[in-house]
N, C-alpha and C positions, 0 to 999 in steps of 0.2 A: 497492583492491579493493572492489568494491560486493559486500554481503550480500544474497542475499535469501531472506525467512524464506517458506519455502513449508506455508499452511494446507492443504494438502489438494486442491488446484485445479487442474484442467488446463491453465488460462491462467497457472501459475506460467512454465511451459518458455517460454510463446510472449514472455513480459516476458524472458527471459534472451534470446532469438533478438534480440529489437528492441534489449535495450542491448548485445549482441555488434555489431549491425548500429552503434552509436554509438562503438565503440571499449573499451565498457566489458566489465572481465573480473571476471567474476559466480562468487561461487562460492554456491549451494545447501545450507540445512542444513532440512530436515522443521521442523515448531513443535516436536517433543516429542522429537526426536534429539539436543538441546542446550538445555545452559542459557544464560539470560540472559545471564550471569557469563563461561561460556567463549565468547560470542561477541564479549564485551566486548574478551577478550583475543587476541582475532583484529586489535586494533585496524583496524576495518573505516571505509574513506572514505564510504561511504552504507551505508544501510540501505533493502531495501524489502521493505513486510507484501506478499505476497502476496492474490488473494481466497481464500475461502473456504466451506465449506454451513456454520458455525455461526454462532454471535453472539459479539463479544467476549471474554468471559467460558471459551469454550470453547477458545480458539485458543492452545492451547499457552506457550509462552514471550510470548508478544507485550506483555500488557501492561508485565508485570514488565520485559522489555526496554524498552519505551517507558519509562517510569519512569525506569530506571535510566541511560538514555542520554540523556534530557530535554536539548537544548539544546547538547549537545555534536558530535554524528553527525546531518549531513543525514537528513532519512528521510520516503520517500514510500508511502504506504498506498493500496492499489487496492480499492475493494469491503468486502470485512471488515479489512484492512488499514487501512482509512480509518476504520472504525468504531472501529477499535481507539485511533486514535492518538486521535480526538474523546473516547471514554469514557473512556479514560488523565486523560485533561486535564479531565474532569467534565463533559463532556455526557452525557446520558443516548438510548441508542437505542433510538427506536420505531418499530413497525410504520406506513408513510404510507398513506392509506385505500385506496390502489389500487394494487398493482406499475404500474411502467412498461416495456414491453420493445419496442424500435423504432422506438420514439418520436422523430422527428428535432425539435430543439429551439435555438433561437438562444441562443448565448453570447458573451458578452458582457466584453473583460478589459481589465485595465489593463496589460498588455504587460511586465509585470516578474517577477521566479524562472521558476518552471513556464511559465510561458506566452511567454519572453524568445524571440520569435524566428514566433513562429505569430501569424495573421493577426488584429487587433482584435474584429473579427466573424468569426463562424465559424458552421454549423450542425455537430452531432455526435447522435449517435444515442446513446440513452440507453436504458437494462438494468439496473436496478434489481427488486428481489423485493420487496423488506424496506420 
């Protein structure tokens, strides 16, 4: 069962639409409708942080869960999901001098996890605030 932790976002639903479209069956808990602890005991096969409108620090259960699951539970962070997992692990997030939003952008990967399957080169359009 893939988890995923929903901050607040409207793009939480469409991430459950796209892993239903993969076969995966997603169950939905809010950040602040559960603890860290009880989602532990859902023993859950992925985790995914949801985005979000705050920073980090605001986003409910998230850190503490990152923390607590550290290296055990797959888990992938979209947006403030991502910020979460980076600050968990002691990066610090800052504001970048300019939002980016529409921006189509060359990407660039080494063809392995996340990326095992999608084309070397690719353009993707990029939507950042923060």
């Amino acid at each position: 069962m893939l988890t995923l932790i929903d901050n607040y976002d409207s793009f939480a639903y469409n991430l459950v639409h796209y892993f239903g479209e993969l076969g995966a069956k997603t169950i939905v808990y809010r950040n602040d409708d559960i603890s860290a602890e009880e989602i532990l005991e859902t023993k859950p096969d992925s985790i995914v942080l949801s985005p979000g409108p705050c920073e980090p620090d605001k986003a409910g259960i998230c850190l503490e869960l990152i923390k607590k699951s550290e290296g055990n539970i797959p888990m992938l962070g979209v947006c403030l999901g991502h910020q979460s997992i980076a600050q968990a692990f002691g990066a610090s997030i800052v504001r970048a001098e300019k939002p980016v939003h529409g921006k189509s952008s060359k990407i660039s990967h080494i063809g392995k996890d996340l990326f095992l399957g999608i084309p070397k080169n690719f353009k993707a359009i990029r939507y950042h605030s923060l």
